[in-house]
C-alpha positions as CSV (number, residue, x, y, z in Angstrom):
1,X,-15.0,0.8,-10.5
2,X,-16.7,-2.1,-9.3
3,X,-17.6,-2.3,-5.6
4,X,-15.7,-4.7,-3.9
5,X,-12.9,-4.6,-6.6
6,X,-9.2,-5.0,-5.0
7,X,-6.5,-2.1,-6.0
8,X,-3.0,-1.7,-4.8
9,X,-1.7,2.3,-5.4
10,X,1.7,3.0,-4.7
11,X,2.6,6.0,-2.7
12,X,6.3,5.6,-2.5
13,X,8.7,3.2,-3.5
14,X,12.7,3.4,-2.7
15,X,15.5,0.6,-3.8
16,X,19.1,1.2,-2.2
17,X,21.7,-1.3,-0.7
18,X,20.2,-4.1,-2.5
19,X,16.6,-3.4,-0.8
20,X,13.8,-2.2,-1.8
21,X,10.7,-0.8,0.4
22,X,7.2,0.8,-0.3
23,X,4.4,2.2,0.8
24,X,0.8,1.0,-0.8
25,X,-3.0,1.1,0.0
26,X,-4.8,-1.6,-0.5
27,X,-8.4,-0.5,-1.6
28,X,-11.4,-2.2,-1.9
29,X,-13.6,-0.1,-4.0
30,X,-16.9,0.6,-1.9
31,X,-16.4,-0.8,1.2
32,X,-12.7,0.4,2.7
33,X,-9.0,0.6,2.8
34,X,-5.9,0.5,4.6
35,X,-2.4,1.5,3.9
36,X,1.0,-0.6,4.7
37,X,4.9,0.1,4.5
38,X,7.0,-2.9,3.9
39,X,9.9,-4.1,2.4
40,X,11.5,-7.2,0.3
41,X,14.4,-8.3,-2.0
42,X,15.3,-5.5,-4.8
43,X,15.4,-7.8,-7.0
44,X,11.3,-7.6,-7.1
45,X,9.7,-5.7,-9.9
46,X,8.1,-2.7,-8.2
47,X,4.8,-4.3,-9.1
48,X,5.4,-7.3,-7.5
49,X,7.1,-5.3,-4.6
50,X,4.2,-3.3,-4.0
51,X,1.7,-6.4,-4.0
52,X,4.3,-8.2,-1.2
53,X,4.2,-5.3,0.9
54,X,0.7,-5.2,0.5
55,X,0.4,-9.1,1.8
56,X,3.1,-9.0,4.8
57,X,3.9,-4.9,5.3
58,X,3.2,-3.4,8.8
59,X,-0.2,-1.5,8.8
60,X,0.5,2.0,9.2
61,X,-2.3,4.2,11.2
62,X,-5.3,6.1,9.9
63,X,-2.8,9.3,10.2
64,X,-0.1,8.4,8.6
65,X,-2.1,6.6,6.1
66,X,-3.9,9.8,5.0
67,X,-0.7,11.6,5.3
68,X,0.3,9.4,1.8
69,X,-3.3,9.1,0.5
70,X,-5.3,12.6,1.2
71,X,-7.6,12.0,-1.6
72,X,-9.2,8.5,-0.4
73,X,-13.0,9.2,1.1
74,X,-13.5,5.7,2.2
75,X,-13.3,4.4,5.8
76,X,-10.0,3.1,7.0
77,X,-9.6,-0.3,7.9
78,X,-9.5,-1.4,11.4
């Protein structure tokens, strides 16, 4: 993967009552990441969902965000 590269991974994604909400990290391949939780109109492809939460969702901790993503060795964003 190239170093600086941008990649969104989805580590849960829900759609009920005409909502839909995920959880991503946003990686950037040598350097760091950080994980948010978010949610938008279900109308949204999950894809497209997952790169809005990714934009406006709420930053979750460096916990929680390993809680979702165990397997990530980078340093979490601050």
């Amino acid at each position: 993967m190239q170093i600086g590269k941008r990649e969104i991974l989805q580590a849960r994604y829900f759609n009920a009552n005409y909502y839909a909400c995920a959880v991503v990290a946003v990686i950037t391949h040598g350097v760091d990441w950080a994980v948010y939780m978010g949610g938008c109109d279900y109308k949204l492809p999950w894809k497209e969902a997952n790169e809005f939460v990714a934009e406006y969702g709420c930053k979750l901790s460096a916990e929680d965000a390993r809680y979702f993503f165990p397997d990530i060795k980078l340093p979490y964003r601050s």
